[in-house]
Each structure stands twice: as structure tokens, then as C-alpha cells.
Backbone bond lengths (Angstrom), bond angles and torsions (degrees), N, CA, C in turn:
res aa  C-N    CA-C-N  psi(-1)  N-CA   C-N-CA  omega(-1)  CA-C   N-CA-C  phi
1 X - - - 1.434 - - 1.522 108.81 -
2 X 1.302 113.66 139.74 1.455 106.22 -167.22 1.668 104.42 -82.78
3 X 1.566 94.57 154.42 1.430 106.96 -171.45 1.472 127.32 -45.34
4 X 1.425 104.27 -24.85 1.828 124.69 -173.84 1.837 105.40 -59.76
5 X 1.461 82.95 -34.86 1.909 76.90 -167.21 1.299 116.74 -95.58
6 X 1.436 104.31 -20.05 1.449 98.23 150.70 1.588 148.98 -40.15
7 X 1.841 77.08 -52.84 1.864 94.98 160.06 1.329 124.24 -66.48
8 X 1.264 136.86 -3.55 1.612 131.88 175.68 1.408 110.52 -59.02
9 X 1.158 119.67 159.77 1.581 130.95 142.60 1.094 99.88 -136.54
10 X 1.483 94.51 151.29 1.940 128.84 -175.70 1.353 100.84 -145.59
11 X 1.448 93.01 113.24 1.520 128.80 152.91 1.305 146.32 -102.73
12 X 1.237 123.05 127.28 1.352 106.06 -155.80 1.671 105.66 -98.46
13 X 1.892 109.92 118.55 1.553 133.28 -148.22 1.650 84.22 -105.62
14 X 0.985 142.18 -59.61 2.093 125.09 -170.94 2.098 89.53 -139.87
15 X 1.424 81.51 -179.32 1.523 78.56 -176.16 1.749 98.24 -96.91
16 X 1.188 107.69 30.05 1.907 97.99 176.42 1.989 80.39 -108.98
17 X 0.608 144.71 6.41 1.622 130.67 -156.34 1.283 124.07 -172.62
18 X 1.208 137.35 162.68 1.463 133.21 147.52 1.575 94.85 -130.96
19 X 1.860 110.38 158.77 0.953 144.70 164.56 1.932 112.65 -72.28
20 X 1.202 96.23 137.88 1.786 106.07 171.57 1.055 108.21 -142.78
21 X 1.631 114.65 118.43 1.451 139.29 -174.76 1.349 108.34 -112.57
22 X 1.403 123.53 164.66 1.521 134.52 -161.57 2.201 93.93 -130.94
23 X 0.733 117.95 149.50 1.428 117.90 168.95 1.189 103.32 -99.84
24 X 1.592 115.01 126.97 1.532 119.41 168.96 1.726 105.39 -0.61
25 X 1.720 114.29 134.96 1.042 109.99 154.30 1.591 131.13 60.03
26 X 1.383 98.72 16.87 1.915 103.71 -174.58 1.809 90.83 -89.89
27 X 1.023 98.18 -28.45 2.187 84.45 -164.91 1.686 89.71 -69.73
28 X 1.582 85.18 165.55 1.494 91.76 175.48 1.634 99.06 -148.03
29 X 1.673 92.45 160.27 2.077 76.46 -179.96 1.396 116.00 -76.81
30 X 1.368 78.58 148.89 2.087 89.74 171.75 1.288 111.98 -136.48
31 X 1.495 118.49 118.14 1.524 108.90 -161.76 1.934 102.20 -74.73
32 X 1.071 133.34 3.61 1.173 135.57 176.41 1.451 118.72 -70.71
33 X 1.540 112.88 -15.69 1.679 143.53 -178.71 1.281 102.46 -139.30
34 X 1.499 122.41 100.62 1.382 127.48 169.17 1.833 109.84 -59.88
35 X 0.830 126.35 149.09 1.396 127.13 158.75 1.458 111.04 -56.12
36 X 1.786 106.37 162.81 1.435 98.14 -171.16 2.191 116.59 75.25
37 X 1.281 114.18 5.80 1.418 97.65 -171.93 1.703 84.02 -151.58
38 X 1.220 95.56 172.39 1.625 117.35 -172.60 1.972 95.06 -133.94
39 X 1.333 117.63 86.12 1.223 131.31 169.30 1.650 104.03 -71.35
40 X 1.574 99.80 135.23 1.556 126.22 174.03 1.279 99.89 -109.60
41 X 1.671 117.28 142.01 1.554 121.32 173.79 2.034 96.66 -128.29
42 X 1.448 103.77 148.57 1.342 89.66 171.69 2.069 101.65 -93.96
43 X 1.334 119.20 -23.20 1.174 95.79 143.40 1.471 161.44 -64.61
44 X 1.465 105.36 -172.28 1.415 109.81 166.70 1.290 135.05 -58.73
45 X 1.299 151.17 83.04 1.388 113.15 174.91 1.653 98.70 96.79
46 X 1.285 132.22 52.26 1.054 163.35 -150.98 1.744 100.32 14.21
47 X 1.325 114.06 54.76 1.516 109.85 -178.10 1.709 123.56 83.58
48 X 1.418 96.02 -19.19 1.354 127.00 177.78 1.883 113.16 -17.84
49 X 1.412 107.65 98.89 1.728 116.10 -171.82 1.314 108.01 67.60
50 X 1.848 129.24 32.54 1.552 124.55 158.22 1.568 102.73 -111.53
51 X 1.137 121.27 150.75 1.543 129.57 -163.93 1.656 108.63 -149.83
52 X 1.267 122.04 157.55 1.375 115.90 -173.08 1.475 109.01 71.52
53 X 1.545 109.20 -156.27 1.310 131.44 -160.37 2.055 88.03 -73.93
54 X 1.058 125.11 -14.13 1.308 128.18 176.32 1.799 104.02 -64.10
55 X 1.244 119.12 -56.85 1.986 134.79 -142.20 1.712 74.26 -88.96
56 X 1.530 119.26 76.26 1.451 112.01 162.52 1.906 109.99 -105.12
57 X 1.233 76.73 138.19 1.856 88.52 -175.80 1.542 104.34 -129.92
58 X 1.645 96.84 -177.20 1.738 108.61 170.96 1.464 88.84 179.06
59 X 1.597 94.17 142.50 1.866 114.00 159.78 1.334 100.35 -117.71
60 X 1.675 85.62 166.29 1.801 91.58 -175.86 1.920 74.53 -158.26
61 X 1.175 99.88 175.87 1.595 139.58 -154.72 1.043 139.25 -168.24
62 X 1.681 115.97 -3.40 1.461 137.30 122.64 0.908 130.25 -108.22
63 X 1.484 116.40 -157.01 1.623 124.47 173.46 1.376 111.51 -106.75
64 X 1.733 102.85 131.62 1.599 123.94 -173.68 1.221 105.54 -72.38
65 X 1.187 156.35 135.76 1.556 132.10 136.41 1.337 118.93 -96.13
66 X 1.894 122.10 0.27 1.143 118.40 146.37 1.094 132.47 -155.41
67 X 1.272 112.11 94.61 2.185 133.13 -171.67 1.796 102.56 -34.28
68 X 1.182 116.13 -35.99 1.884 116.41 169.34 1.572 94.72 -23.03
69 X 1.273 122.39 -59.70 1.640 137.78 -122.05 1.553 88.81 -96.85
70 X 1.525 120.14 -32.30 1.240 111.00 -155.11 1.590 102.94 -120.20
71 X 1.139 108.00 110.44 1.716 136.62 173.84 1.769 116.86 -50.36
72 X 1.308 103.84 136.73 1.920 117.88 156.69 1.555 94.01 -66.70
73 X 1.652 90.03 153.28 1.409 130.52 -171.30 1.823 95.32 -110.99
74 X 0.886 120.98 143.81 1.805 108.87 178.08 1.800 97.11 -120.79
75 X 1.102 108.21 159.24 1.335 119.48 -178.44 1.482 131.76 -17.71
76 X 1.389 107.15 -46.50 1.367 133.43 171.02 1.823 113.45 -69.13
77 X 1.459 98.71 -33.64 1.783 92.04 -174.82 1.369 112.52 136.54
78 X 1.934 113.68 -32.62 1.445 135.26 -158.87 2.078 77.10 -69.76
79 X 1.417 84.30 133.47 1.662 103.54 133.33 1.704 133.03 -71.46
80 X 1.550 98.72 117.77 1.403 85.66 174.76 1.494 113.10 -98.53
81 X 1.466 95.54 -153.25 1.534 112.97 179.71 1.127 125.86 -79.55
82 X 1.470 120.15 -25.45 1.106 150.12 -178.63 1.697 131.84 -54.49
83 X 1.201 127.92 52.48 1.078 139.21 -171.20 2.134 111.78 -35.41
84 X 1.486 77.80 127.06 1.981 101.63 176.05 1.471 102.04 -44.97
85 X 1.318 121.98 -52.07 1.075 134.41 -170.17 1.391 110.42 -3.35
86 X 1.584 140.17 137.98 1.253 111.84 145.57 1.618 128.14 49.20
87 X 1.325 104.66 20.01 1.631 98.77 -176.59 1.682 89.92 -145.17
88 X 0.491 144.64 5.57 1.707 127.32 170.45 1.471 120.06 -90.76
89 X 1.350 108.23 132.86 1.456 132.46 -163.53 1.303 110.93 -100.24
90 X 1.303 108.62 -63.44 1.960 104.18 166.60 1.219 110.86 -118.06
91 X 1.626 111.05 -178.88 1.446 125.72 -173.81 1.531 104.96 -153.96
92 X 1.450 99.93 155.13 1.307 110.70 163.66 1.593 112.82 -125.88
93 X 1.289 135.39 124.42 0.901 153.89 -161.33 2.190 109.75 -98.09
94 X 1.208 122.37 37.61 1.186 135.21 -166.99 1.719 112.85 -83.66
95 X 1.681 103.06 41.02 1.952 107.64 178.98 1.483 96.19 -119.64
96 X 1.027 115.76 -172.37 1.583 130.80 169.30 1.763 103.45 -107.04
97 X 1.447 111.26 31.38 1.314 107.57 -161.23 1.521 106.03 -132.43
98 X 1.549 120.80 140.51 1.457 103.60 166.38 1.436 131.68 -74.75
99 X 1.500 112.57 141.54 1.909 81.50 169.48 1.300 117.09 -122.96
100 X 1.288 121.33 179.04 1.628 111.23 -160.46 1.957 81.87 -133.61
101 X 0.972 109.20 135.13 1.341 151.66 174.06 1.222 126.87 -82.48
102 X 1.440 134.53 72.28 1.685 130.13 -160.21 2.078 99.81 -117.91
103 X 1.021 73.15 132.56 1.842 103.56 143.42 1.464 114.85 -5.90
104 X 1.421 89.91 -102.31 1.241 122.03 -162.51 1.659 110.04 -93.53
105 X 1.269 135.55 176.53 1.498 151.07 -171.26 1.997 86.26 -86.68
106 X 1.430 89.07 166.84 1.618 94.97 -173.82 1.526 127.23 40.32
107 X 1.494 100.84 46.92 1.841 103.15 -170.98 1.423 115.58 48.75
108 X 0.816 131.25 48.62 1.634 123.90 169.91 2.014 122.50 -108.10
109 X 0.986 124.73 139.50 1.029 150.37 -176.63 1.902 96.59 64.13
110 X 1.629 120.43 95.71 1.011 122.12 167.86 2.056 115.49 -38.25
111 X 1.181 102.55 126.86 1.938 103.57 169.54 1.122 108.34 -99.17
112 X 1.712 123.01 -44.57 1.459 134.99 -167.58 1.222 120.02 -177.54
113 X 1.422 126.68 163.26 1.604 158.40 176.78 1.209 107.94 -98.01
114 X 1.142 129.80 113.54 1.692 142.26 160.98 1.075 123.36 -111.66
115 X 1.701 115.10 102.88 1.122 129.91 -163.09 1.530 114.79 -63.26
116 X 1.554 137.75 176.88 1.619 136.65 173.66 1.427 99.59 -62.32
117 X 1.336 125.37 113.01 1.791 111.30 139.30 1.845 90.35 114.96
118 X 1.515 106.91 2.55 1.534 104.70 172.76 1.781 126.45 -74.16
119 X 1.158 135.50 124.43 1.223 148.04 156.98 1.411 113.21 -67.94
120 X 0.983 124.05 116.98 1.554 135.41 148.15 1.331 138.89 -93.07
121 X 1.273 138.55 70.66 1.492 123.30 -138.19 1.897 94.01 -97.92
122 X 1.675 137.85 -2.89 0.613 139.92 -154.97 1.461 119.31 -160.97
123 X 1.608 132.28 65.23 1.229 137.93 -134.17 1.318 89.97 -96.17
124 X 1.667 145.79 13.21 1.102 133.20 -144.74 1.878 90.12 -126.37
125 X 1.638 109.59 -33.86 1.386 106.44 148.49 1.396 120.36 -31.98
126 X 1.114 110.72 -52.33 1.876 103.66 -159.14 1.617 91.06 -103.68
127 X 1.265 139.35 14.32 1.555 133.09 156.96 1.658 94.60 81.50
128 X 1.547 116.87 62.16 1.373 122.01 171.07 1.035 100.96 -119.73
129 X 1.515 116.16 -43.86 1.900 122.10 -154.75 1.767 105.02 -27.82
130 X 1.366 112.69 115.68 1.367 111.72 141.88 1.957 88.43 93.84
131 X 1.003 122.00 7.39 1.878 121.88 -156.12 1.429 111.14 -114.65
132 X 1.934 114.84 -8.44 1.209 116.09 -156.90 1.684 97.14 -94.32
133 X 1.541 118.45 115.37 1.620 114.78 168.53 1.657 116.69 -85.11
134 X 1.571 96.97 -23.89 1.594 77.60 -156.56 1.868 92.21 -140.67
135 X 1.002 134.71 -138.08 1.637 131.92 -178.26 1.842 117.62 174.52
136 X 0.736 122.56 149.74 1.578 108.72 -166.22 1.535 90.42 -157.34
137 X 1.673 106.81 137.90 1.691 119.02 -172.41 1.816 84.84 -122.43
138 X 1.344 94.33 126.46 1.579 107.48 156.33 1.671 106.96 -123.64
139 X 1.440 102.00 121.61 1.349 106.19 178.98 1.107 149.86 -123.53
């Protein structure tokens, strides 16, 4: 498991959510996540050994208020058909920004806080897998 996620702590901040923090200096670069973006994988472990129509991703660089709208990337780059919605498994967290993690479309029912520089290779630990509608950057 890569070293990044080791370094997290999760605390639990209200009962709609918990907070996810990075310790000074745990991210590291990965040219697979440019800096500046918050990469979605519908795999494990940032997609980690899936290839083809499998290695589906997406970055974003604002705030969603509804993942329906916003499409997988497939191996090659093509957008598919395949709506973000509710389907993303890990993340990379690569802004100077927090993001907030909801439920539902239009920010509704907070899940979590993702601190600057956090890795997630496994959102199903913290009871996200597959749950995220919408995304919100405070910066």
C-alpha cells in the first residue's frame, strides 16, 4: 500500500462526516495526477494494474454539484459514456484545496473532508465506495 495512505488520519468532525488530513509532506508526485487537480479512479488503488476500458479515471478543478453530468476518461484519454456518478473508488487529492465529499447532487448529505496532498487508494474503508454525487473545493 503506498506510503501516502498510511500517513492519513481520520477523525470523526460531526456525525454527517469525518475529516481526512495528510501529515506534512506524505503526497508525493505522480505524473498520473498532475498537480493542481483532484483525480477520480473507478478503481482500486488509483486503478493500480487495470488497463483498457478497465484504467477509468477523471480530474476536475472545481466544484461538481452533479457527477451524473461528468464522464470516465478510458485508458487512451476518450471520454466515455460512463457517468462519475456514484462510481468512484479512489482519489487523489493533488490541490492546495479542501474538498468536501457529498451524498447527494447539489452538496447534500456531507460524507467527508479531504485534506491538500491526500491519497485515497480505497474509499470503501471509510464507507464512500461508489457514494460520492457531487464534490466541493474550498480554497
Amino acid at each position: 500500500m503506498r506510503k501516502a495512505i498510511s500517513a492519513i488520519v481520520v477523525s470523526v468532525a460531526t456525525t454527517a462526516g469525518f475529516t481526512i488530513t495528510a501529515v506534512p509532506a506524505a503526497a508525493t508526485a505522480n505524473s498520473q495526477c498532475p498537480d493542481g487537480k483532484v483525480c477520480l479512479y473507478d478503481g482500486l488503488s488509483w486503478n493500480s494494474g487495470l488497463a483498457g476500458n478497465l484504467d477509468l479515471w477523471s480530474d476536475i478543478t472545481a466544484s461538481q454539484a452533479d457527477l451524473r453530468k461528468y464522464y470516465w476518461h478510458n485508458a487512451s484519454g476518450a471520454i466515455t459514456d460512463h457517468s462519475v456518478q456514484d462510481d468512484i473508488t479512489s482519489l487523489k487529492n493533488r490541490t492546495d484545496c479542501w474538498i468536501y465529499l457529498f451524498n447527494d447532487i447539489d452538496f447534500g448529505e456531507l460524507l467527508a473532508s479531504v485534506g491538500p496532498g491526500v491519497y485515497l487508494g480505497n474509499l470503501g474503508t471509510h464507507g464512500m465506495n461508489n457514494n460520492i454525487t457531487s464534490i466541493m473545493f474550498v480554497c
